[in-house]
N, C-alpha and C positions, 0 to 999 in steps of 0.2 A: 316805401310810403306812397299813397296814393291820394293824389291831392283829383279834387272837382271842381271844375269853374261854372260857374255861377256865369251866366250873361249879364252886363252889364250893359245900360244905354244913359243917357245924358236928357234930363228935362230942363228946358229951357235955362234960364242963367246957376241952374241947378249942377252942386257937384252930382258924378257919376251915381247912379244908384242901381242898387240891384234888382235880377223883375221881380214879381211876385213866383213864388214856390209851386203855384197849382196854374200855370198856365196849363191851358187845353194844347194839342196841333191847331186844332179848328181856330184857337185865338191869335197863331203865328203865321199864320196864311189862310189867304182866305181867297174863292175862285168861283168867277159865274159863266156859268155853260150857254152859250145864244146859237141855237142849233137852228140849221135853215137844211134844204135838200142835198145842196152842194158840199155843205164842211157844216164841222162845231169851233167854233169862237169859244175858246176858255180864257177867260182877263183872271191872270194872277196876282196877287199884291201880299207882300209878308216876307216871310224867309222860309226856305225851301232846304229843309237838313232832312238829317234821320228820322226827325221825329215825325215832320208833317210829310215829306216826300211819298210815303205809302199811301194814305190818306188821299191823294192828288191821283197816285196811281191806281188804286182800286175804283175809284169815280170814273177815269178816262178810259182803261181797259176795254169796256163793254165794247167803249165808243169804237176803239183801236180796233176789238176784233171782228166788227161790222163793215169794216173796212171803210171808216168816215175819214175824210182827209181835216183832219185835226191842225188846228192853228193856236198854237201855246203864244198870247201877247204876254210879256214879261217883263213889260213899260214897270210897274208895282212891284218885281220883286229885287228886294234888298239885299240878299243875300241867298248861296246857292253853293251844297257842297257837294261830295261825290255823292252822293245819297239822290242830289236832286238828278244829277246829270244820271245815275244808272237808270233811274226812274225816265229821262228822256229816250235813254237809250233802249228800255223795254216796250217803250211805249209806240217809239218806231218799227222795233222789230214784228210787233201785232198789228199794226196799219198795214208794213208795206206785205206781210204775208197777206193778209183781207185784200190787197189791192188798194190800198189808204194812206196816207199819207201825214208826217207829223213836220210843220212850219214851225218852228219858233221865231217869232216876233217883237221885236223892238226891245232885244234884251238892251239892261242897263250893265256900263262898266265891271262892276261887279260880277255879271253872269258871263259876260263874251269874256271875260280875263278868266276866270275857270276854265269853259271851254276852250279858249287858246292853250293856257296852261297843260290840258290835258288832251292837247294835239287832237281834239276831238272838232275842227272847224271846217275840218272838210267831210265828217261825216252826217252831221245836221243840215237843213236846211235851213238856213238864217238868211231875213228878212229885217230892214230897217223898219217898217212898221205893219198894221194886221192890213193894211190896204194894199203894200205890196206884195203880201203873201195871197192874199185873194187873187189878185192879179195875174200871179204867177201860177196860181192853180186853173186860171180861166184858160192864159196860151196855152198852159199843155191839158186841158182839156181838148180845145182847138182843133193842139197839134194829134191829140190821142185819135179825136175824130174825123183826121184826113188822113190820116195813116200814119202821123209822123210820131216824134216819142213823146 
């Protein structure tokens, strides 16, 4: 037998309810791109699964294979499953071929407990917030242009 769950979320002093049936990806995450010379700033907020995770990945790709040093802030996302994380991990593997580079930023519990989970914390770049990840892109700029790494 093949059961389907239904998401469920809680409105205010409301019992649990179910969502509605025709949610879009684009209504479960939602992401704005603030592209400067240096990097792209994408602010995430929603949930990051199967459904929207491609959606995310098809947007940032271009970005990845132009070799832009991408900074994912992840302050908004609630929720994040292997779907989101394989999407991290593609989206790195076309930055660091370009020469580029992918930050994630100010994950919430919820994301760094997956990553942990999936022993995947020493292959990211994680960043307490998108001002540290700047930061850390500017020394090894820096460092890039004295010779160092």
């Amino acid at each position: 037998m093949r059961r389907t769950l239904i998401p469920r979320q809680r409105t205010g002093n409301h019992p649990i309810t179910r969502r509605p049936s025709k949610l879009r990806a684009e209504d479960l995450l939602t992401w704005n791109i603030q592209s400067s010379e240096q990097q792209d700033i994408i602010i995430a907020a929603g949930e990051l699964d199967i459904s929207t995770a491609p959606c995310l990945g098809r947007q940032l790709e271009p970005l990845a294979d132009a070799g832009h040093h991408l900074i994912l802030d992840l302050a908004g996302v609630r929720f994040c499953d292997c779907a989101g994380l394989s999407s991290f991990l593609k989206l790195q593997e076309h930055a660091t071929a370009a020469d580029g580079s992918l930050h994630l930023a100010a994950p919430t519990v919820m994301v760094r407990r997956v990553i942990t989970l999936s022993r995947l914390s020493d292959v990211f770049l994680i960043t307490s917030s998108t001002a540290d990840a700047i930061a850390a892109l500017e020394v090894g700029q820096l460092g890039a242009a004295r010779g160092g790494g």
